[in-house]
C-alpha positions in Angstrom: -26.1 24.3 27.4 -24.5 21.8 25.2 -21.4 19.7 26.4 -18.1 20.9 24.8 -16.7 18.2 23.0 -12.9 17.8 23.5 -10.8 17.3 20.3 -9.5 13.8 19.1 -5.8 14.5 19.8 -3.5 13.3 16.6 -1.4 10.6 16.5 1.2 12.2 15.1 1.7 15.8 14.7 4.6 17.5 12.3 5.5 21.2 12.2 8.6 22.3 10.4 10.6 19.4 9.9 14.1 19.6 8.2 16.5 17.0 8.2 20.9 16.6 6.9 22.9 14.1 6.9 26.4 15.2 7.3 28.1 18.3 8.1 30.2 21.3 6.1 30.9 20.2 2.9 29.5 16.6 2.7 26.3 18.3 4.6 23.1 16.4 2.2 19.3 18.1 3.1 16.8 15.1 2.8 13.6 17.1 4.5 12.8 20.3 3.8 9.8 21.9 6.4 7.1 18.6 6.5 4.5 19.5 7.6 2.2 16.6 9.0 -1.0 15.5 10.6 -2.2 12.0 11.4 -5.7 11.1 13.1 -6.2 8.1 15.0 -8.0 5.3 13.0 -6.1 6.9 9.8 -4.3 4.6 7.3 -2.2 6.8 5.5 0.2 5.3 2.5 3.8 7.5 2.0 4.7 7.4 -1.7 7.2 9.0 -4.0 10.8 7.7 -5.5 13.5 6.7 -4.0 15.4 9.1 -2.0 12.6 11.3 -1.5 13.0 10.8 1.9 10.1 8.6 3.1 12.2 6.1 5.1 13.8 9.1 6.8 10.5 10.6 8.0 9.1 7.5 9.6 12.6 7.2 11.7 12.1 10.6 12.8 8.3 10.2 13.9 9.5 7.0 15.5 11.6 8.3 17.9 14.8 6.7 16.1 17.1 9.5 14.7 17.4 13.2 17.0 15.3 15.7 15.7 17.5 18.6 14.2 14.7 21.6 13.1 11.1 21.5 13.8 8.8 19.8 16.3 7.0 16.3 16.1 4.4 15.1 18.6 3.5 11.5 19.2 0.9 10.4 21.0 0.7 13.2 22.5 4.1 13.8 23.7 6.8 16.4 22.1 9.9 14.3 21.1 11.7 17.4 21.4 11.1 17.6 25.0 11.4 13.9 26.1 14.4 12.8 28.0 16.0 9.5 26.6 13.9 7.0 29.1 10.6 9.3 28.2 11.5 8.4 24.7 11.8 4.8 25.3 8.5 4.5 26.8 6.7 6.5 23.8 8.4 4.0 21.3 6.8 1.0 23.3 3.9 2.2 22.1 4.8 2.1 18.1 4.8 -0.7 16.4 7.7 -0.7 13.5 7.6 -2.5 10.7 10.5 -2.1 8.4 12.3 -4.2 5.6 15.0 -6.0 8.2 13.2 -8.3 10.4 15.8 -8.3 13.3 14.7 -11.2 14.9 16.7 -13.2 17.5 18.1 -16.5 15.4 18.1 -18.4 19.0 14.2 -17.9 19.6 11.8 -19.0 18.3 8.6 -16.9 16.3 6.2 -17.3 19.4 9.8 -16.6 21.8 10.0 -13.6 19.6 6.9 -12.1 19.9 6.9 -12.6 23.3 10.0 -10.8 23.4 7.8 -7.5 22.4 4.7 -8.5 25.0 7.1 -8.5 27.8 7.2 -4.8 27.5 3.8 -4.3 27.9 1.5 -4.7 30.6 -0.1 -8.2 29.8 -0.4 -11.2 32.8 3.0 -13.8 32.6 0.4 -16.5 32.0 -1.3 -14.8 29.1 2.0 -14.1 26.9 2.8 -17.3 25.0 -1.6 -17.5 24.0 -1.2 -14.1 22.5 1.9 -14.5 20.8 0.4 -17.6 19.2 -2.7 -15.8 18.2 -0.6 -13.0 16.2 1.3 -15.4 14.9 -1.9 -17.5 13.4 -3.3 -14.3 12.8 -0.4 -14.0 9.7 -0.9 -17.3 8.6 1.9 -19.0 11.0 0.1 -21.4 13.2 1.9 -23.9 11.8 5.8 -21.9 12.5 5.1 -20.9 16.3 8.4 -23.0 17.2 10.4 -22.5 14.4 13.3 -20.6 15.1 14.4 -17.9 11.9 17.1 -20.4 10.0 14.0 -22.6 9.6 11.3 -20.3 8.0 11.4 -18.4 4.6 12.0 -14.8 4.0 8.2 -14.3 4.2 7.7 -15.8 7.4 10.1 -14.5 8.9 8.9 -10.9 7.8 5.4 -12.1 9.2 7.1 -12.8 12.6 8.5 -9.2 12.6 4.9 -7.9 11.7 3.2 -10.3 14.6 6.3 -8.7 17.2 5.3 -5.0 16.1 1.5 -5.1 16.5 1.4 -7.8 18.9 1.2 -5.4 22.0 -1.6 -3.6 20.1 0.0 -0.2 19.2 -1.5 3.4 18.7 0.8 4.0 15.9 2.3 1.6 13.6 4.9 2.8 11.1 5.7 0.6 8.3 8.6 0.9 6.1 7.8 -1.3 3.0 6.0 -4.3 5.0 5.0 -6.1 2.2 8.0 -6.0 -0.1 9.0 -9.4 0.6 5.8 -11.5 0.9 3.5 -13.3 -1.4 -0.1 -12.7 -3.0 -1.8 -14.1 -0.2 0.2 -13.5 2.9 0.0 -9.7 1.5 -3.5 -9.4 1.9 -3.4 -11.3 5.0 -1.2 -8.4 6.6 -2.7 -5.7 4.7 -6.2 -6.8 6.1 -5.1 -6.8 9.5 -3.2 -3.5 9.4 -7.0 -1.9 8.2 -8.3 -3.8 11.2 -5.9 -2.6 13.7 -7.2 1.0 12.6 -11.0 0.1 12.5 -11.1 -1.8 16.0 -8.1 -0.7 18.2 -7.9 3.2 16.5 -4.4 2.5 15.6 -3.0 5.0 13.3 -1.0 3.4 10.3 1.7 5.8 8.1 3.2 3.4 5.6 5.4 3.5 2.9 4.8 1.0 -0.1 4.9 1.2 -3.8 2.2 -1.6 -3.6 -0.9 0.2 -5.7 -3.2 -2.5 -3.7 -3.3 -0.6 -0.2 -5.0 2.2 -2.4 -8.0 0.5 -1.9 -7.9 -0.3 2.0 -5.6 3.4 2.5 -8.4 6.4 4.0 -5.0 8.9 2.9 -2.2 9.1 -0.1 0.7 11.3 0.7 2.9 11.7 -2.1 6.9 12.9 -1.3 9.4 14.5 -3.9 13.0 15.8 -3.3 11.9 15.8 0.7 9.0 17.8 0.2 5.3 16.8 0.3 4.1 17.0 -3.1 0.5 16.1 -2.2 -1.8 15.0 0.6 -4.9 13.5 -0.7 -7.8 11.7 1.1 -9.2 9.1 -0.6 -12.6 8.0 -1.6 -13.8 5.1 -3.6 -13.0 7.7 -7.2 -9.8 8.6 -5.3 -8.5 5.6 -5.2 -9.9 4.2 -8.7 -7.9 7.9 -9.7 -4.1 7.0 -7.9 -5.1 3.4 -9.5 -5.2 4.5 -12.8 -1.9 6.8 -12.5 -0.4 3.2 -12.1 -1.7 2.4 -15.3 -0.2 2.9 -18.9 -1.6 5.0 -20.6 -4.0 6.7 -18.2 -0.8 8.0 -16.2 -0.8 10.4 -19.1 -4.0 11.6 -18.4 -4.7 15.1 -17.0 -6.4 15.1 -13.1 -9.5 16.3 -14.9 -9.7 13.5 -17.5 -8.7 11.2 -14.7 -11.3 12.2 -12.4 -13.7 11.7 -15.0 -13.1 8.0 -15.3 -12.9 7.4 -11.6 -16.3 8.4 -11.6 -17.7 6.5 -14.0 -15.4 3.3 -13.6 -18.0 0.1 -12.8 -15.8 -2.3 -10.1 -16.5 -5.9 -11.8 -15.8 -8.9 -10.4 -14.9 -12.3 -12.0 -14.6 -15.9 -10.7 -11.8 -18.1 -11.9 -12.7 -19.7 -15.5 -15.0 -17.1 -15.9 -15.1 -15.8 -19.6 -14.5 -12.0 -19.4 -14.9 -11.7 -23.1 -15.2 -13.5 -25.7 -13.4 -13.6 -29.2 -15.9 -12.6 -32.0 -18.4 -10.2 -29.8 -18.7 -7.0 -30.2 -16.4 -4.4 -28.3 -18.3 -2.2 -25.8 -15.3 -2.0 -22.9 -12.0 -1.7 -22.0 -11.2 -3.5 -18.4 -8.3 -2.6 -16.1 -7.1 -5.6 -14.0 -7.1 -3.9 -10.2 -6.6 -7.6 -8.7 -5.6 -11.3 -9.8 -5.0 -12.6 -13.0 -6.3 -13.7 -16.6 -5.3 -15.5 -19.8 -5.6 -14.2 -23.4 -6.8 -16.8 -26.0 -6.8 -16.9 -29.5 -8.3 -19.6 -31.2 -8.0 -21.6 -28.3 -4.2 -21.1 -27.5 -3.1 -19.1 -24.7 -1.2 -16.2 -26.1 -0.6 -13.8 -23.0 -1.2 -13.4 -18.7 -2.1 -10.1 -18.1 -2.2 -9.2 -13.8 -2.6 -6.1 -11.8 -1.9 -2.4 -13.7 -2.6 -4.2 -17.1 -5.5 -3.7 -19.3 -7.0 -5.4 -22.2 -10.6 -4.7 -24.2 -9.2 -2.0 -26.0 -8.5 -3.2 -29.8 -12.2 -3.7 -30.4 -12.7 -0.1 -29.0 -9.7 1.7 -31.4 -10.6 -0.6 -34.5 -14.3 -1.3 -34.1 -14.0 -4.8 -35.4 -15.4 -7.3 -33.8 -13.0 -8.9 -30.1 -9.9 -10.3 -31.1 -9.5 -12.7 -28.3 -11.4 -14.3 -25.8 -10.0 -13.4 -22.1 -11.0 -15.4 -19.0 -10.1 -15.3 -15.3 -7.1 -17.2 -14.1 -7.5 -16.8 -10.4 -10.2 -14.1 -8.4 -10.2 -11.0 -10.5 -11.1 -7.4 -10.0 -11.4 -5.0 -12.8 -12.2 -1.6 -13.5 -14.8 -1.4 -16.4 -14.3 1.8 -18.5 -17.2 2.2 -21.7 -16.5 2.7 -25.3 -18.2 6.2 -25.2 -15.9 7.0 -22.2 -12.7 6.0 -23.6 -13.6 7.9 -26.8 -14.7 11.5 -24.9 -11.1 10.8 -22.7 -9.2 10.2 -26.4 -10.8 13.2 -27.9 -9.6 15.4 -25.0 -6.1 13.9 -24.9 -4.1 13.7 -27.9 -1.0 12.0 -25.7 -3.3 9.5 -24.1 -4.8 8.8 -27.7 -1.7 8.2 -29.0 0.1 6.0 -26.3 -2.7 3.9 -26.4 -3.1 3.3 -30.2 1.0 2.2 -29.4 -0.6 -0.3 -27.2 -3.0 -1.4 -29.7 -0.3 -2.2 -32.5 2.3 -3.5 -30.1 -0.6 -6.3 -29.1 -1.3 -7.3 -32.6 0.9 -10.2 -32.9 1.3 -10.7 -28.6 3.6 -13.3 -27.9 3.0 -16.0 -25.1 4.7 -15.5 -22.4 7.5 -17.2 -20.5 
């Protein structure tokens, strides 16, 4: 007889969730009845506009505001039934990440993250080593006794992202982690949160309006008015799909008509100075910039910097005269390849997508050089 296998229990479990702020009169409804279910080893991305009540969510499944209507399990344990030390103890097990760093300005970055190993269940003698490990891990060998006043705004986010996954956390809930960080140090954290998932199973919800996690997320949960909207798991044509809904004029596009390009979009990638195209050559593609940076030349002289969510290729493609520019990579760039024949079935199904794009086309006629 074959063993029974027991379940993976979730991370986080949601059932019937409503949230207010306020009572009688000034009584405002941010969550209507989430519904929610997060896997171990799951990096999930929270999206939707402000006030949609993202931030509000993540507080609740943290432990952080009192549950009003419906049930949430964390790790296992009801927060509805968990007396105020039992809750204390489940959130030592979250790492938060959220837009105020909250650090002491009297310790220093390794005094701060120590701060957060002292909770946990690590040796006295092994504390300051790991705290300069996370820390170096973010890019902040260097800043290990700097105290707050001395470091940037981005380091001292980093700090606050070293204290919260320092202690190696089941869940992690991010509120907006990389909002205040450079190119680099973004993908430095970004990389490590997708590690945290693949090697220590850590579970990851967090909210960004940074399209780049689309291609490390495994889930896209979309909120509206304090509803879910969607809940989609992503595969490599998911995630070229919530890419190109980033991207005027595909947003305009119809699921179908976006599927269709995800599926047939080539990933290229370019090395800086690389010549993408080339002024004079015949048209065949239309490339969307996923990552990094390029310049736009005419006759030699730099006429535009396109980066991420931008596209170029496609005045060859409308006109059928010959390139108009000659476009080469900047800095590392990633781009989504999309063939004439493709962009022409996509323009004969969509009028509104025809048309914004021909806007495109004749608003890039005469491009200016940026400032």
């Amino acid at each position: 007889m074959d063993a029974m296998v027991a379940p993976v229990q979730a991370a986080v479990r949601v059932e019937g969730l409503s949230f207010a702020f306020g009572e009688g009169p000034a009584r405002n409804e941010v969550l209507f009845d989430i519904g929610l279910e997060l896997a171990p080893g799951q990096l999930a991305v929270l999206t939707g506009p402000s006030g949609s009540g993202k931030t509000t969510l993540l507080t609740l499944i943290g432990g952080l505001r009192t549950l009003q209507h419906g049930r949430v399990e964390v790790l296992g344990r009801d927060l509805t039934q968990l007396s105020p030390r039992a809750l204390v103890a489940v959130r030592r097990n979250i790492g938060f990440i959220f837009q105020m760093h909250n650090l002491f300005d009297s310790l220093t970055a390794a005094e701060n993250v120590r701060m957060a190993l002292e909770l946990g269940h690590r040796p006295p003698g092994e504390l300051r080593g790991a705290a300069e490990e996370m820390l170096g891990r973010l890019g902040l060998k260097e800043r290990v006794n700097y105290k707050p006043r001395a470091l940037s705004g981005g380091q001292r986010q980093r700090v606050a992202i070293a204290r919260a996954l320092v202690n190696l956390p089941k869940l992690i809930l991010a509120d907006e982690p990389t909002a205040a960080l450079d190119k680099e140090a973004t993908n430095t954290v970004l990389g490590l949160l997708k590690q945290m998932t693949t090697e220590n199973g850590s579970a990851v919800l967090m909210v960004t309006h940074d399209h780049r996690i689309i291609d490390l997320a495994d889930r896209l949960i979309h909120m509206v008015d304090g509803r879910i909207a969607s809940d989609v798991m992503l595969d490599n044509a998911g995630r070229i799909r919530e890419f190109l809904k980033t991207v005027e004029p595909f947003s305009a596009l119809n699921p179908a008509d976006l599927s269709e390009i995800a599926e047939t979009a080539e990933l290229r990638h370019f090395e800086p100075g690389e010549v993408i195209i080339r002024e004079g050559e015949e048209g065949e593609e239309l490339f969307l910039i996923a990552e990094g940076e390029v310049e736009v030349l005419r006759e030699d002289h730099e006429v535009a910097r396109l980066g991420p969510a931008e596209f170029f290729g496609e005045a060859a493609l409308i006109s059928g005269e010959p390139r108009n520019a000659t476009v080469v990579a900047t800095e590392p760039v990633d781009a989504l390849v999309v063939t004439k024949q493709e962009l022409a079935e996509v323009m004969k199904h969509s009028s509104r997508f025809r048309e914004q794009l021909r806007r495109f086309f004749v608003r890039r006629r005469a491009p200016r050089k940026r400032k």
